[in-house]
Residue frames as a rotation matrix with the C-alpha (Angstrom) as fourth column:
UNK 1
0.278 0.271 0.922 14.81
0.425 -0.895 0.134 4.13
0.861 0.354 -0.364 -11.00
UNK 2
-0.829 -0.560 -0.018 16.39
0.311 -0.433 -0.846 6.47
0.466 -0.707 0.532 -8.74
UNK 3
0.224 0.754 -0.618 14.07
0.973 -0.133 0.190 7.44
0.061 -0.644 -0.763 -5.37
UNK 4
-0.779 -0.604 0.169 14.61
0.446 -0.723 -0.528 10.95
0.441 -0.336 0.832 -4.95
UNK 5
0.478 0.808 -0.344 12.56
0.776 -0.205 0.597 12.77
0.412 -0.552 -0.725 -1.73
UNK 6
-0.567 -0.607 0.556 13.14
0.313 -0.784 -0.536 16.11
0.762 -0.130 0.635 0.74
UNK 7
-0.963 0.130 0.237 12.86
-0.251 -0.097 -0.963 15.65
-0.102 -0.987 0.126 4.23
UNK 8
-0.232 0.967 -0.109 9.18
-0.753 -0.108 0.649 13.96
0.615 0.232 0.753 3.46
UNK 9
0.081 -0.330 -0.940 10.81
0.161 0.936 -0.314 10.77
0.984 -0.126 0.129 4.47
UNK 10
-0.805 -0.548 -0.229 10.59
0.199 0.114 -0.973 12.30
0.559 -0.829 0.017 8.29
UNK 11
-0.243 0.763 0.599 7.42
-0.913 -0.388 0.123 11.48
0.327 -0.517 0.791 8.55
UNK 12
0.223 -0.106 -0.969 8.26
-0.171 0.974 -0.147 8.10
0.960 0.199 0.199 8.64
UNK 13
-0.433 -0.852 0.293 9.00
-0.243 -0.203 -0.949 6.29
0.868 -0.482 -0.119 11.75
UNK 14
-0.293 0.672 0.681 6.09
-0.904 0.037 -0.426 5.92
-0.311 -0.740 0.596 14.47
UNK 15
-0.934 -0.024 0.355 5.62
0.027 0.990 0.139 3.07
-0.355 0.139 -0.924 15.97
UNK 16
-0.783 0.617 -0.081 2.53
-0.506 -0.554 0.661 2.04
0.363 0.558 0.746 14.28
UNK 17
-0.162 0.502 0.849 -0.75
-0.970 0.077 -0.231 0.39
-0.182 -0.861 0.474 15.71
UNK 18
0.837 0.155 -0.525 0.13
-0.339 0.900 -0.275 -3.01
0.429 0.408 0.806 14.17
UNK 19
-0.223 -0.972 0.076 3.17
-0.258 -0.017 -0.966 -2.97
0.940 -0.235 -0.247 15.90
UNK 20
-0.304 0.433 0.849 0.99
-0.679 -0.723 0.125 -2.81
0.668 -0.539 0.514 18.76
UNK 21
0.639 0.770 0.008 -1.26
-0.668 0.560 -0.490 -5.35
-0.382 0.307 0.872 18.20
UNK 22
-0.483 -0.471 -0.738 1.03
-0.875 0.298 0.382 -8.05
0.040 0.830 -0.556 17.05
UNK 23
-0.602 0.525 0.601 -1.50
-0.273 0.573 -0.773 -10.71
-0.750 -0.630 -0.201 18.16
UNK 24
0.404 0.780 -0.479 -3.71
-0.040 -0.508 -0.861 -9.54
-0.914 0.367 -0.174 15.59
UNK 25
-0.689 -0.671 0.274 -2.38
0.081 0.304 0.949 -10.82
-0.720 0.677 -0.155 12.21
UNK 26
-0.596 0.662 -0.454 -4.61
-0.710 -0.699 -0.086 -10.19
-0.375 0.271 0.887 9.41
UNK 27
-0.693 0.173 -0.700 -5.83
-0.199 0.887 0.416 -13.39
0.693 0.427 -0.580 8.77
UNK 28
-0.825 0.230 -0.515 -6.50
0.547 0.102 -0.831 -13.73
-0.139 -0.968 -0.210 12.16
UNK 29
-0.876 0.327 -0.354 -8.46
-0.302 -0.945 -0.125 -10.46
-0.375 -0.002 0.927 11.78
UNK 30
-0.748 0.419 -0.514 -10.23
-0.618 -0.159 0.770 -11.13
0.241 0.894 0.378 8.90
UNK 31
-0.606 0.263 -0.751 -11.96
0.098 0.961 0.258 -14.01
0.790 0.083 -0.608 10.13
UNK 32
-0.592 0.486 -0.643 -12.81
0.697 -0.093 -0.711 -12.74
-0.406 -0.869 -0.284 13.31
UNK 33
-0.464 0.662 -0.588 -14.75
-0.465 -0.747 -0.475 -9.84
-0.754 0.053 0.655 11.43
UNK 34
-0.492 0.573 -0.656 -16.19
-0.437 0.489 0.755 -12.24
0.753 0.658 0.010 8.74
UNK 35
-0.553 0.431 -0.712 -17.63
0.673 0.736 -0.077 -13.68
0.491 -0.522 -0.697 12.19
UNK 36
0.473 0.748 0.466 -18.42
0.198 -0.606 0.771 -10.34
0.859 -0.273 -0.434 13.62
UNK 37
0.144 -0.251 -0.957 -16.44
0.962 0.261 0.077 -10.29
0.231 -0.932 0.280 16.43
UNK 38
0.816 0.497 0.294 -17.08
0.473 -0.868 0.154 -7.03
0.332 0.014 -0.943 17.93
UNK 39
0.499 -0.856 -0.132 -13.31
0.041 -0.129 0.991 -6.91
-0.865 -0.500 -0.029 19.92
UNK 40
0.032 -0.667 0.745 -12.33
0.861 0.397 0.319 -7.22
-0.508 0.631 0.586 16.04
UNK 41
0.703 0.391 0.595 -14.03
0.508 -0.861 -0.035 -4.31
0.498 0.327 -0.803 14.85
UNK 42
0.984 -0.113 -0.139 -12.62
0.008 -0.746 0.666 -2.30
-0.179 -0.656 -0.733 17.61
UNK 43
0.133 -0.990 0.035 -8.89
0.310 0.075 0.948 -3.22
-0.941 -0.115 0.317 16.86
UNK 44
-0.054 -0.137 0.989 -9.25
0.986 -0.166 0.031 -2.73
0.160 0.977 0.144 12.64
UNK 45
0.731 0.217 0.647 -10.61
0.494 -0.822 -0.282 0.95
0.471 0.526 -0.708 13.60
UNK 46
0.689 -0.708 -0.154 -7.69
0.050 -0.166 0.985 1.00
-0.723 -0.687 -0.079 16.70
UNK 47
0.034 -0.799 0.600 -5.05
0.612 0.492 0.620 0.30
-0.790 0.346 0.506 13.54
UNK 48
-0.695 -0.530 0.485 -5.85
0.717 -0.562 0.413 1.99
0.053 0.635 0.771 10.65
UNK 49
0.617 0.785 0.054 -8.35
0.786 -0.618 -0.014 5.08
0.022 0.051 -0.998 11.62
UNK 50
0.438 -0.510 -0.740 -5.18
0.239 -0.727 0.643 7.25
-0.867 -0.459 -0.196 12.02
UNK 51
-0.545 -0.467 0.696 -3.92
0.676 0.246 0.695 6.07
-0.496 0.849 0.182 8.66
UNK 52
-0.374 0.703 0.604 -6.88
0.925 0.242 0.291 6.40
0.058 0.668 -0.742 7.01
UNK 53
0.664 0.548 -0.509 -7.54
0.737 -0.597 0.318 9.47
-0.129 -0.586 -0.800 8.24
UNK 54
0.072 -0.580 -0.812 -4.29
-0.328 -0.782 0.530 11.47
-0.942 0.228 -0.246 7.72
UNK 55
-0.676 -0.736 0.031 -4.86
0.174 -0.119 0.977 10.34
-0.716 0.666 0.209 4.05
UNK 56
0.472 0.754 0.457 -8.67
0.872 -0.475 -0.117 11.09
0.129 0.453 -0.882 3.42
UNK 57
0.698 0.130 -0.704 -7.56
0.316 -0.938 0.141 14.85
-0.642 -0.321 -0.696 5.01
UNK 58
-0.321 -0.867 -0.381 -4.50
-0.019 -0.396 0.918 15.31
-0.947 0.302 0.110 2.82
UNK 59
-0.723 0.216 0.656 -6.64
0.688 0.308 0.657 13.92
-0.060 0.927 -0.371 -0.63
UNK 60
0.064 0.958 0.280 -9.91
0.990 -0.026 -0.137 15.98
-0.124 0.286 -0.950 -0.02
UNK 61
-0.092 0.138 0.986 -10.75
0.593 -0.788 0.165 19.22
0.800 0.600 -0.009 -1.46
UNK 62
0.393 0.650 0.651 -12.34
-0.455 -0.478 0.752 20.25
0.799 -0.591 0.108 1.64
UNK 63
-0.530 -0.532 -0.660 -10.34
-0.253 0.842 -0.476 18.78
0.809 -0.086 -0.581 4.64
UNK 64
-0.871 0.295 0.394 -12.94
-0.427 -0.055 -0.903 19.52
-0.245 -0.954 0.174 7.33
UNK 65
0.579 0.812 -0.072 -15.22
-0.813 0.568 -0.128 16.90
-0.063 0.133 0.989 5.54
UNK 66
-0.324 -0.746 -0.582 -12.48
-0.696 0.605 -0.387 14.47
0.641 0.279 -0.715 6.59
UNK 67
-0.818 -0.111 0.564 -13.92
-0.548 0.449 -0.706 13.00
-0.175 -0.887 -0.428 9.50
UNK 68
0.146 0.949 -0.280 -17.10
-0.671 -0.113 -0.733 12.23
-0.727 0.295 0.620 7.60
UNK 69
0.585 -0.282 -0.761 -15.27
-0.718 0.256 -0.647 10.35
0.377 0.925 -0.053 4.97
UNK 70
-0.790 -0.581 0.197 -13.30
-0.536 0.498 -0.681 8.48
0.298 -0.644 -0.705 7.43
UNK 71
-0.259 0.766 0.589 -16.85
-0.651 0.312 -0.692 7.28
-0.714 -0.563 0.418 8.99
UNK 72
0.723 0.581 -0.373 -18.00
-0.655 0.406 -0.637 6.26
-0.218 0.705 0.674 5.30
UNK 73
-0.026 -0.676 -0.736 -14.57
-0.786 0.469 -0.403 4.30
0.617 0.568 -0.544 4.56
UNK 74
-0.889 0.069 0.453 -14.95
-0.248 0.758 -0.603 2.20
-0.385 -0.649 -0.657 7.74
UNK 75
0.190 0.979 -0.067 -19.03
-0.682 0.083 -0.726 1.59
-0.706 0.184 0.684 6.83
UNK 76
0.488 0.089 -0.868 -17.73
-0.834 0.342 -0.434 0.41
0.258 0.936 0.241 3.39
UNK 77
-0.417 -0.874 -0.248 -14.91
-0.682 0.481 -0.551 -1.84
0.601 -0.061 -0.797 4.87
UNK 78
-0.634 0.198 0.748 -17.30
-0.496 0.639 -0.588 -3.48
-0.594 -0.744 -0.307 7.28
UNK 79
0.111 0.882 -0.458 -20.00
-0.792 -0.200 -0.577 -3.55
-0.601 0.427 0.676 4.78
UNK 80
0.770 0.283 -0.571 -18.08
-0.613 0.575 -0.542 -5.61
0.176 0.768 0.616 2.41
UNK 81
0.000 -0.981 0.196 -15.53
-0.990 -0.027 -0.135 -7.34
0.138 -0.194 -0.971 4.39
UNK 82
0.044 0.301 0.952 -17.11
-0.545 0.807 -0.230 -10.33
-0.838 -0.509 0.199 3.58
UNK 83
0.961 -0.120 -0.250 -16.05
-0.268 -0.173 -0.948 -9.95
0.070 0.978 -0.198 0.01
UNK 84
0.205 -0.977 0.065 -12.46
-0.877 -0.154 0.456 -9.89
-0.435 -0.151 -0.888 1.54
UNK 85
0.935 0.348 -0.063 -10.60
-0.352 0.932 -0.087 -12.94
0.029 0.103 0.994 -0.19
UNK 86
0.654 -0.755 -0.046 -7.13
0.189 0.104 0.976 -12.14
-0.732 -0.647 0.211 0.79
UNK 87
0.723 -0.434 0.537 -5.91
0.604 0.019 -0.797 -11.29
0.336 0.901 0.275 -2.99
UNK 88
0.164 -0.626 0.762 -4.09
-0.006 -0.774 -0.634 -8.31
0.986 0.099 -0.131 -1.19
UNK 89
-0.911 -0.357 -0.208 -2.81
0.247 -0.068 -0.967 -7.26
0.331 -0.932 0.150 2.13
UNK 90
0.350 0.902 0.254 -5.77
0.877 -0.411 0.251 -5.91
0.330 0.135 -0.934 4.08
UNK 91
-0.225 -0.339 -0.913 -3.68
0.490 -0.850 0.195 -2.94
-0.842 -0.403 0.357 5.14
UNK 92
-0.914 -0.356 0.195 -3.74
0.248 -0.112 0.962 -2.55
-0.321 0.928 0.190 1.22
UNK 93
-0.496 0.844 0.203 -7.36
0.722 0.271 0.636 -3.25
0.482 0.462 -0.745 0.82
UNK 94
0.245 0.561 -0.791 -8.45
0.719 -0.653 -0.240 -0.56
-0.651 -0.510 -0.563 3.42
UNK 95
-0.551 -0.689 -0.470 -5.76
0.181 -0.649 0.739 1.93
-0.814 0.323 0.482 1.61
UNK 96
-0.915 -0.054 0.399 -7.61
0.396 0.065 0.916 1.37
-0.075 0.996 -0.038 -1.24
UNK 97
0.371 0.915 -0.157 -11.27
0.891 -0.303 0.339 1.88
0.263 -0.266 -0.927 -0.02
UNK 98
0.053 -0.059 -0.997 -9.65
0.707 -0.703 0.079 5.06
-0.705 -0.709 0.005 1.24
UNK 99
-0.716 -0.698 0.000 -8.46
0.342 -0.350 0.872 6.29
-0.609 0.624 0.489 -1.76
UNK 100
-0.834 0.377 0.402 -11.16
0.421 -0.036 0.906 5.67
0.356 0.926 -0.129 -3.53
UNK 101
0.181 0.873 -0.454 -13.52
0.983 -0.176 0.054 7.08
-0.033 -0.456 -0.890 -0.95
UNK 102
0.006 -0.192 -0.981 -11.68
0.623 -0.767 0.154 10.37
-0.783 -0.612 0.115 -1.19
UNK 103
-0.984 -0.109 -0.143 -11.32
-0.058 -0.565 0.823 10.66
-0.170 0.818 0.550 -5.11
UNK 104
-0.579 0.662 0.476 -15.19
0.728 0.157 0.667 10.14
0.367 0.733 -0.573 -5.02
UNK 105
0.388 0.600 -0.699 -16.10
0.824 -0.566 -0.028 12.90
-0.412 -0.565 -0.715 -2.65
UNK 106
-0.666 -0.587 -0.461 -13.38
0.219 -0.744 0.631 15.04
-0.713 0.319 0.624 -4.03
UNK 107
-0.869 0.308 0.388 -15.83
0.417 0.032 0.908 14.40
0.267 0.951 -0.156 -7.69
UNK 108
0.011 0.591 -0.807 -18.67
0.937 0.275 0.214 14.96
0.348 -0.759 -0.551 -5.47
UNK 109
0.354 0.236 -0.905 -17.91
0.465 -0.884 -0.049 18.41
-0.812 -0.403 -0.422 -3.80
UNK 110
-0.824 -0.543 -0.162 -16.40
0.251 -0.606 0.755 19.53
-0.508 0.581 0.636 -7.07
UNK 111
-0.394 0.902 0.178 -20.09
0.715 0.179 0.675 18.87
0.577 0.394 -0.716 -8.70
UNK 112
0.294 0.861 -0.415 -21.85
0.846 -0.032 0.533 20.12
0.445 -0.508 -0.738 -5.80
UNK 113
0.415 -0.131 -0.901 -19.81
0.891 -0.145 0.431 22.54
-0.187 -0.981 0.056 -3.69
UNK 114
-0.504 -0.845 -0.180 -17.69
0.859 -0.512 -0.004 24.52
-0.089 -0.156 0.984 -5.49
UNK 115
-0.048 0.637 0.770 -19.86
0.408 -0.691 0.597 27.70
0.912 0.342 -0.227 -5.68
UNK 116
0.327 0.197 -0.924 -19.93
0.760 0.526 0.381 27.32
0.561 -0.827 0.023 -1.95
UNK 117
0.291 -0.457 0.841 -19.12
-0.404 -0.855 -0.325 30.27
0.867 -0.245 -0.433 0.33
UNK 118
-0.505 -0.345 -0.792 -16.48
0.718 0.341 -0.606 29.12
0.479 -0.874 0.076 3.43
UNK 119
0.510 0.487 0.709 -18.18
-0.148 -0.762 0.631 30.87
0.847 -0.427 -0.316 6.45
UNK 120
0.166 -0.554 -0.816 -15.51
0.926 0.373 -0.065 28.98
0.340 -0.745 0.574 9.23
UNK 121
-0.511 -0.161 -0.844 -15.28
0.859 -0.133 -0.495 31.29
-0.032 -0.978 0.206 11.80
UNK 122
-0.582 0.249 0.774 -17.28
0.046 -0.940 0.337 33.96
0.812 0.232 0.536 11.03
UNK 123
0.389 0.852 0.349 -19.38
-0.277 -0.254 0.927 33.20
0.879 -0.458 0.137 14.40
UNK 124
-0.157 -0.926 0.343 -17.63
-0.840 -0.058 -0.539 33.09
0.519 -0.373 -0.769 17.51
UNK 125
-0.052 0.272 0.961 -19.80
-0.746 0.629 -0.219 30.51
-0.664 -0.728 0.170 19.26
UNK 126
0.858 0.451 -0.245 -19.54
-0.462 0.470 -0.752 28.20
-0.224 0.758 0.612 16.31
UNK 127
0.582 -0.007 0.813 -17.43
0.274 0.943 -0.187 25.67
-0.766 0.332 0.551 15.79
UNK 128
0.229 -0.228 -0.946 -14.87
-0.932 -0.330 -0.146 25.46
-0.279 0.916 -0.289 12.88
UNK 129
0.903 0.150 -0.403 -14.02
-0.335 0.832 -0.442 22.59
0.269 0.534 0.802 10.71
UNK 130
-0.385 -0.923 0.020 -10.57
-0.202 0.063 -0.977 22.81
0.901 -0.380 -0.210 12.29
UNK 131
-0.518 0.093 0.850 -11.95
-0.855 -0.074 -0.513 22.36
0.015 -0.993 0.118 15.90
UNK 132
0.598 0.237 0.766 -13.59
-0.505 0.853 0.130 19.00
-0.623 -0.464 0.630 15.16
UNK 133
0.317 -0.469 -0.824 -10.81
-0.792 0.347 -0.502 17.46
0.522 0.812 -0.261 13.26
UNK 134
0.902 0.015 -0.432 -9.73
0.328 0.626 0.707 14.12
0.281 -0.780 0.560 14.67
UNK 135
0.566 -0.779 0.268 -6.34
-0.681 -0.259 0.685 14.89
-0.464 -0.570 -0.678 17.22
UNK 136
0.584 -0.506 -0.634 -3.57
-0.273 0.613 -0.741 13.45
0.764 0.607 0.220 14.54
UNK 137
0.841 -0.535 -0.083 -0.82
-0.105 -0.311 0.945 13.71
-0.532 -0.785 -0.318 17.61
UNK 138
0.480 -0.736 -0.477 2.54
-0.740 -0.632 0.232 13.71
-0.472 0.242 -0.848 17.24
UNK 139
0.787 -0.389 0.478 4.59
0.616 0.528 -0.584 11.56
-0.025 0.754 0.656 14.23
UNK 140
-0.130 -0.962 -0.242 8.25
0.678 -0.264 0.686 12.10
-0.724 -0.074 0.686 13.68
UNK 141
-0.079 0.109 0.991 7.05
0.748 -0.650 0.131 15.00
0.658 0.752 -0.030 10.86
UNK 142
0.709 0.589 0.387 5.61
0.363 -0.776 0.516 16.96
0.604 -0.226 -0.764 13.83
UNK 143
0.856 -0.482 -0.185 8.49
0.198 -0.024 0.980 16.54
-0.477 -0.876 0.075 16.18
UNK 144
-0.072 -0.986 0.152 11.05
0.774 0.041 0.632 17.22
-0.629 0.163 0.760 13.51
UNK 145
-0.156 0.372 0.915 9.61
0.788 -0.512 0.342 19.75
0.596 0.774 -0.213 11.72
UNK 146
-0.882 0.224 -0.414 8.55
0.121 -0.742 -0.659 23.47
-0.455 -0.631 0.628 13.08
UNK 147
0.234 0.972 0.016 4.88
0.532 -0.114 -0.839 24.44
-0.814 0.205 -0.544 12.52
UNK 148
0.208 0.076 -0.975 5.95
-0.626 -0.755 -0.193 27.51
-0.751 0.651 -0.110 9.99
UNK 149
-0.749 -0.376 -0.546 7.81
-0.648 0.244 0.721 24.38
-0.138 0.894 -0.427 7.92
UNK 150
-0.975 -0.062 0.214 5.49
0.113 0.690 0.715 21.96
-0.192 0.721 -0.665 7.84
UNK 151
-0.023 0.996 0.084 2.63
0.258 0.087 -0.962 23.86
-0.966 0.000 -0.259 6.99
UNK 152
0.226 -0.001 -0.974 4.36
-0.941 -0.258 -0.218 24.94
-0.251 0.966 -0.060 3.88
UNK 153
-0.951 0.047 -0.306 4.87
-0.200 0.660 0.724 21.35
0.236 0.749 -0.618 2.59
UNK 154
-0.330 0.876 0.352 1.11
0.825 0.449 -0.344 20.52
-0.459 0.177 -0.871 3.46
UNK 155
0.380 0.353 -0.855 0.24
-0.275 -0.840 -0.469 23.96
-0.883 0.413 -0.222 1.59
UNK 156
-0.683 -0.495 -0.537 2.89
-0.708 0.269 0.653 22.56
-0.179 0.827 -0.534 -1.38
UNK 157
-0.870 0.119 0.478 0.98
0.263 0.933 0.246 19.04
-0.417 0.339 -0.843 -1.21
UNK 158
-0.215 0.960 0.177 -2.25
0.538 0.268 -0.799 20.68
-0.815 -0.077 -0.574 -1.86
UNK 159
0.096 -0.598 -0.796 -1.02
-0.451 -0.739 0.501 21.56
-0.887 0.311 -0.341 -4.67
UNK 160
-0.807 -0.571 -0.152 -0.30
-0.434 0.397 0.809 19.00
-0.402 0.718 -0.568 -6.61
UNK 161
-0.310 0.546 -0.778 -2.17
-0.874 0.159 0.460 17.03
0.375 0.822 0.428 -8.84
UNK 162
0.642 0.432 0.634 -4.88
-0.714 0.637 0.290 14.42
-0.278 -0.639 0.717 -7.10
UNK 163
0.919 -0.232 -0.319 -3.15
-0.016 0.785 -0.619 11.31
0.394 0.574 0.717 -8.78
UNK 164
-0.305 -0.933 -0.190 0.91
0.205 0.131 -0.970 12.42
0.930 -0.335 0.152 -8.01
UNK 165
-0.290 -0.259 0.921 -0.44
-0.777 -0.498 -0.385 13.44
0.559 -0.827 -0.056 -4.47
UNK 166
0.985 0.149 0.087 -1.97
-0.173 0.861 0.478 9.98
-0.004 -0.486 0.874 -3.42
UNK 167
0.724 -0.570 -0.389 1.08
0.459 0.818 -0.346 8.38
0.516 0.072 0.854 -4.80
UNK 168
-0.194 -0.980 0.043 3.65
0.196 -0.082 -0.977 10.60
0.961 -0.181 0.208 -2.68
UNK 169
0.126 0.354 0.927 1.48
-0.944 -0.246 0.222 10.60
0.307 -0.902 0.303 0.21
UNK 170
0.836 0.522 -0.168 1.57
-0.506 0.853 0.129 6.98
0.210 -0.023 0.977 0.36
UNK 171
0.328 -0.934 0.142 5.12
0.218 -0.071 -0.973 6.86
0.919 0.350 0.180 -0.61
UNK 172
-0.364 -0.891 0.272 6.68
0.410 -0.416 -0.812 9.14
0.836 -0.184 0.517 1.68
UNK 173
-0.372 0.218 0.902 4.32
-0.881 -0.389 -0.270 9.99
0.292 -0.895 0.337 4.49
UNK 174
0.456 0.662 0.595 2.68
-0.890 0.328 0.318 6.45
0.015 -0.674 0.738 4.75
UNK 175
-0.292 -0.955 -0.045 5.52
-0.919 0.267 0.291 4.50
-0.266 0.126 -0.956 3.65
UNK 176
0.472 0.571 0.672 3.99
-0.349 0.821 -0.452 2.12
-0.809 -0.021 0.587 1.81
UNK 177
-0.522 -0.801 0.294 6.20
0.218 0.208 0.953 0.08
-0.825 0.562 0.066 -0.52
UNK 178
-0.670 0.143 -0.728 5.71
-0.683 -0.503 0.529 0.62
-0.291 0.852 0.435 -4.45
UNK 179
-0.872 0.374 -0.317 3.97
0.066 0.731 0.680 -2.66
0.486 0.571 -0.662 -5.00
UNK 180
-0.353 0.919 -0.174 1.25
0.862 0.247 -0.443 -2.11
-0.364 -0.307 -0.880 -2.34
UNK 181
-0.288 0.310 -0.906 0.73
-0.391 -0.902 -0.185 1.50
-0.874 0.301 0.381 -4.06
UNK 182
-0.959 -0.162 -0.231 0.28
-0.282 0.500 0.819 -0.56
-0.017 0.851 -0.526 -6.96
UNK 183
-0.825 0.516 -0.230 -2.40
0.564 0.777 -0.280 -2.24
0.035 -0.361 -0.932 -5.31
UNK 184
-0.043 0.736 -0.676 -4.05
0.686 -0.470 -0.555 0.34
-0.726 -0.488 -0.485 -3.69
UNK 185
-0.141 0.553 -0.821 -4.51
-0.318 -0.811 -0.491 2.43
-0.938 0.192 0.290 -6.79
UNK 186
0.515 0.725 0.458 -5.18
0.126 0.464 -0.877 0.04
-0.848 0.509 0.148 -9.24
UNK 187
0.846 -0.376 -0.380 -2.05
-0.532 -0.653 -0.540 0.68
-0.045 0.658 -0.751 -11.37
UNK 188
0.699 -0.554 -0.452 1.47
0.231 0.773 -0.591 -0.63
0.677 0.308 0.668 -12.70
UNK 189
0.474 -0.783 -0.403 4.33
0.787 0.172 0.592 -0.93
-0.394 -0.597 0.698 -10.95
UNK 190
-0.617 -0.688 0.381 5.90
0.779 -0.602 0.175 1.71
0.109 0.405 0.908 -13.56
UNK 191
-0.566 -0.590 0.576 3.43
0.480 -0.804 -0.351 3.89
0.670 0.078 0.738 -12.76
UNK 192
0.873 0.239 -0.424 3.15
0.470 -0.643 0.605 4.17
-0.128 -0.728 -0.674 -9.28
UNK 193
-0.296 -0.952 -0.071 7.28
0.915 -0.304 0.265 4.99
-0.274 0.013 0.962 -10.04
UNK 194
-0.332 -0.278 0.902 6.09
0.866 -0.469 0.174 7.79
0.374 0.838 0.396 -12.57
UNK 195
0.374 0.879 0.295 3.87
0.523 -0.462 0.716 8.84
0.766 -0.114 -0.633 -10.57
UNK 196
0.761 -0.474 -0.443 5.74
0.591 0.225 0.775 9.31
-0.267 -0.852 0.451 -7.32
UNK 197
-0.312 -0.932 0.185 8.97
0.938 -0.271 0.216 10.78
-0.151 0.241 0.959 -9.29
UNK 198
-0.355 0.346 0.869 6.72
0.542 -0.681 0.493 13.17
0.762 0.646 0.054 -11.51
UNK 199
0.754 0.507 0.418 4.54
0.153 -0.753 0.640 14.48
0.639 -0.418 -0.645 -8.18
UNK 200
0.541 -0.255 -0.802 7.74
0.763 -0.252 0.595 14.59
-0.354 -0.933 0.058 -6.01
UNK 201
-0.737 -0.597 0.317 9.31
0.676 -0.660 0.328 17.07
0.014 0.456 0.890 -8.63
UNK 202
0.351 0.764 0.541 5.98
0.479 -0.644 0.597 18.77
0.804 0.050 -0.592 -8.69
UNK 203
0.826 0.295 -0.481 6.43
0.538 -0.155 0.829 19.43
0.170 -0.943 -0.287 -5.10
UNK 204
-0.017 -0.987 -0.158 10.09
0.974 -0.052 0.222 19.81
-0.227 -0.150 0.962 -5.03
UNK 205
-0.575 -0.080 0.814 9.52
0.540 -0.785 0.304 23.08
0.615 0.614 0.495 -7.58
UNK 206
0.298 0.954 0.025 6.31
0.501 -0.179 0.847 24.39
0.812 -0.240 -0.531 -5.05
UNK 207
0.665 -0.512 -0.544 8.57
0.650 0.037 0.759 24.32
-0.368 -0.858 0.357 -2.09
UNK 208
-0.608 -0.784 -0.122 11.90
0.696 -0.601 0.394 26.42
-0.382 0.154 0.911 -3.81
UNK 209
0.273 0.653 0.706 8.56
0.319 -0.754 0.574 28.70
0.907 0.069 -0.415 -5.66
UNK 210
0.798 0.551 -0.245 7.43
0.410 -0.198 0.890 29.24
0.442 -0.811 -0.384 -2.03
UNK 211
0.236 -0.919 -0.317 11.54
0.772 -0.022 0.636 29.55
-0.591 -0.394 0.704 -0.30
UNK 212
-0.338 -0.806 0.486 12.27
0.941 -0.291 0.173 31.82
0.002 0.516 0.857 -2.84
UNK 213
-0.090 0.503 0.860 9.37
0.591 -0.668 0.452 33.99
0.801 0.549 -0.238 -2.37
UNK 214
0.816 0.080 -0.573 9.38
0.557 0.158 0.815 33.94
0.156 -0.984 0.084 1.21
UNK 215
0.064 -0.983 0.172 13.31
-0.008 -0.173 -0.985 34.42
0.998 0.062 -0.019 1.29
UNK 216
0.423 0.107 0.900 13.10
-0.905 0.011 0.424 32.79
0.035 -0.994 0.101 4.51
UNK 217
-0.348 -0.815 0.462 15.14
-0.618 0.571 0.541 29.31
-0.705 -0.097 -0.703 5.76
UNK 218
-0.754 -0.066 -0.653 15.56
-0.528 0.652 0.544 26.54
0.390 0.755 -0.527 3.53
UNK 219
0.703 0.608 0.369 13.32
-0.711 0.604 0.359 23.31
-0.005 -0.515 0.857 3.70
UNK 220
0.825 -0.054 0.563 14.43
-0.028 0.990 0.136 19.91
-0.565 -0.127 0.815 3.84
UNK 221
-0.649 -0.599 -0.470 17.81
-0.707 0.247 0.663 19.23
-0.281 0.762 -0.583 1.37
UNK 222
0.885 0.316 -0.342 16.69
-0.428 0.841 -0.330 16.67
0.183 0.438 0.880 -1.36
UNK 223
0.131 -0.776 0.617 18.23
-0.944 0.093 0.317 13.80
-0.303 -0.624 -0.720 -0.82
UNK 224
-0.233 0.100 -0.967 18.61
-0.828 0.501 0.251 10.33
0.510 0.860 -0.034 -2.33
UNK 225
-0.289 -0.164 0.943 17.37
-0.801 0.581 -0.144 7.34
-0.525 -0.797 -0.299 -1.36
UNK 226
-0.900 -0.436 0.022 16.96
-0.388 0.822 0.416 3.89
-0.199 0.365 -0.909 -2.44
């Protein structure tokens, strides 16, 4: 099946914190935190709290109940990382505890919240949900992008439909291959594809909507890729 994407693919790129850390194999890992080692802890949340984190904030309804959700996904991952039995990657296996930690809060504030009145800044000495977000820094998206563009594709992604937006976040901003999307959402191989194809046309159409209304520069060209 053809890959088609548009300029998502330039968030790709940073080195990442396994790269870092190449000591730290996941075996290795695993073991040391099935023992407790506390120097293990500290390196699993050194590795994937950035992940995890720029994909609880892109999935949740609310993103300024991202850090909060980040806190529970690590809880759960320590909680039952004695369960761990290697069936998957554990990059996978966290992915997944993420996922699913975000489509249950997402069920969660839809139940509970949506009545809700936003009050973010309405007090000056207060705090907004933007001001304690965690400090993503900078990722070839931020450094190739301008702020005006890529707040309209994160304004496009929140858009789409929970299901095609995991799978083209994953995809194309966390660059995970199709088979560990597989993994991490509990689905075939054909459709993390469908999924992925179907939400990057979603998007694709959001973006020219948005460009056309705007009548301001292009985004990204679509481009092919393998």
């Amino acid at each position: 099946m053809a890959d088609t994407t548009f300029g998502l693919n330039l968030y790709r790129g940073a080195d990442s914190a396994e790269q870092a850390e190449p000591a730290w194999r996941d075996e290795l890992l695993v073991a040391a935190l099935q023992a407790g080692d506390e120097q293990a802890y500290e390196t699993l949340i050194n590795r994937f709290s950035q992940p995890v984190y720029n994909v609880i904030y892109r999935l949740l309804t609310d993103p300024g109940e991202a850090n909060d959700v980040v806190q529970d996904v690590f809880i759960k991952i320590f909680r039952n990382i004695a369960k761990f039995r290697g069936d998957c990657s554990l990059k996978t296996w966290v992915y997944r505890i993420a996922v699913n930690e975000a489509y249950n809060h997402r069920r969660w504030f839809s139940r509970h919240r949506k009545n809700e009145v936003c009050l973010d800044g309405e007090d000056e000495d207060s705090q907004s949900y933007s001001d304690q977000l965690a400090d993503p820094g900078y990722s070839p998206f931020d450094v190739t992008l301008g702020h005006e563009q890529r707040q309209r594709i994160e304004e496009a992604l929140g858009q789409l439909k929970p299901i095609f937006k995991a799978a083209v976040v994953l995809r194309d901003i966390e660059d995970l291959s199709y088979d560990e999307i597989a993994v991490v959402m509990q689905v075939s191989l054909g459709t993390v594809k469908t999924r992925i194809l179907r939400g990057r046309d979603q998007l694709k159409r959001i973006l020219l909507e948005q460009e056309s209304t705007a009548g301001t520069e292009k985004f990204p060209a679509v481009e092919a890729v393998g």
